[in-house]
C-alpha angles and dihedrals in degrees: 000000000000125000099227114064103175098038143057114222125198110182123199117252085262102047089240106113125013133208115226116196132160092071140101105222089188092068134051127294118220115229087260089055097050093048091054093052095046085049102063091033090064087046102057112023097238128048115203124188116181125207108030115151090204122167120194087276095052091035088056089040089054085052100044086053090055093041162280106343117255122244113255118215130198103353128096113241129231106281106259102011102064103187090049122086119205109211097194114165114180126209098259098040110120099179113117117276112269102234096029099137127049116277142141110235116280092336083165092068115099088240103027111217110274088218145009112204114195119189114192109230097165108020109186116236083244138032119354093127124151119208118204137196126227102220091186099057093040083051089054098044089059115102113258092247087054099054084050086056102055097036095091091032118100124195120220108235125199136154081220081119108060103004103045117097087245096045140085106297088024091068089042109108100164094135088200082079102120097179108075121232132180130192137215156193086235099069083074085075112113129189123160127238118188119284089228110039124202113220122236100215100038106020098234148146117254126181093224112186131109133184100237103054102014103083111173133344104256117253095014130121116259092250091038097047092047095046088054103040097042073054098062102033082055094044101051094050086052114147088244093061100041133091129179118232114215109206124226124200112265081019113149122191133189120186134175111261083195094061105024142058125198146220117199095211119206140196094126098108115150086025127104111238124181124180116167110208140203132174123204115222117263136187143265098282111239 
């Protein structure tokens, strides 16, 4: 009998990414439902579910059943609907792609989001994939002599890079940017999470640096600290732990901030292309 009553799960070849279907994301879930869905979602990293009709208000009502919302920096809401993003990009926007460098999700907040949950609203007749990294199996791929290594180390982690008025978005003076950005001072905050994260729901062991937010490896040496680092982030993006998500129209994906980094991949210039985004909150990684 299968463990899963009131869905219907469909896993990638790999066990990394798993289609749900049998289900109507626009109304309410019941408790058994949820914890289904949280179920094979911990187990596999990304949670995809085809043909939802969502609009901002189902899409708020999905997140609120998995959770707390997350807290959004440095990016202006939806108007009326202030946990929800809308990633909008029009045809004849040139700025640089938001999402265009691997990340998890604000690992430079003190409690990173658990979950980001995207639902495609406008998907482009070309381009528009996300890739996505499976930190699990690139943990578990280290040598033995290597995870000893990183399990007292911690990364410092800061959005300095893209969010800072001196950094990436806040040089960035394209006006066809339709999402707002604004950047702060306050992007120049650091604070370090372990280089190796256990997570709360599975108990394992997660790689858990990215090269957008993860800066240096605390108490090392700036040449130490870049050569290992370059390493890991290398490393966890590597082709054997990747696998590229193709969007569908009324698509929504969740995937484990805790697990998983992300690409937003591009080559949808001169396409309309609207995604509405929510996070749900997370904990102080250990």
């Amino acid at each position: 009998m299968s463990e899963y009553q009131r869905i219907k799960v469909h896993p990638r070849a790999s066990g990394f990414g798993v289609e749900i279907t049998g289900l109507d994301l626009t109304v309410a879930l019941d408790s058994q439902q949820v914890a289904e869905i949280k179920q094979a979602w911990h187990a596999h990293g990304v949670a995809f579910f085809p043909e939802q009709a969502m609009s901002p208000a189902s899409l708020e009502q999905f997140t609120e059943a998995m959770g707390d919302y997350g807290i959004v920096d440095f990016v202006q809401p939806m108007p009326g609907h202030a946990n929800v993003l809308e990633l909008r990009r029009e045809p004849e926007e040139t700025a640089s792609h938001f999402g265009g460098s691997w990340h998890s999700d604000f690992s430079f907040q003190q409690a990173p989001p658990d979950a980001t949950i995207l639902f495609a609203q406008t998907i482009p007749p070309v381009g528009g994939d996300t890739l996505f990294a499976d930190g699990r199996a690139a943990y578990l791929a280290l040598s033995p002599t290597m995870q000893t290594l990183l399990e007292s180390l911690r990364g410092i982690h800061s959005a300095i890079m893209p969010y800072s008025k001196e950094g990436f978005f806040g040089s960035d003076d394209d006006t066809t940017r339709t999402l707002k950005i604004v950047p702060s001072d306050r992007a120049k905050e650091r604070l370090s999470h372990p280089v190796i994260r256990t997570h709360p729901a599975t108990g394992e062991k997660i790689l858990w640096v990215n090269p957008n937010y993860t800066l240096a490896i605390e108490g090392l040496h700036g040449a130490e600290s870049e050569a290992l680092l370059g390493f890991l982030c290398d490393f966890a993006t590597g082709e054997q732990f990747v696998y590229r998500h193709q969007w569908q129209k009324n698509m929504l994906t969740m995937w484990d901030n805790r697990r998983v980094q992300h690409f937003a991949d591009a080559g949808f210039d001169g396409h309309r292309r609207v995604m509405w985004r929510t996070t749900t909150a997370g904990t102080v990684p250990v």
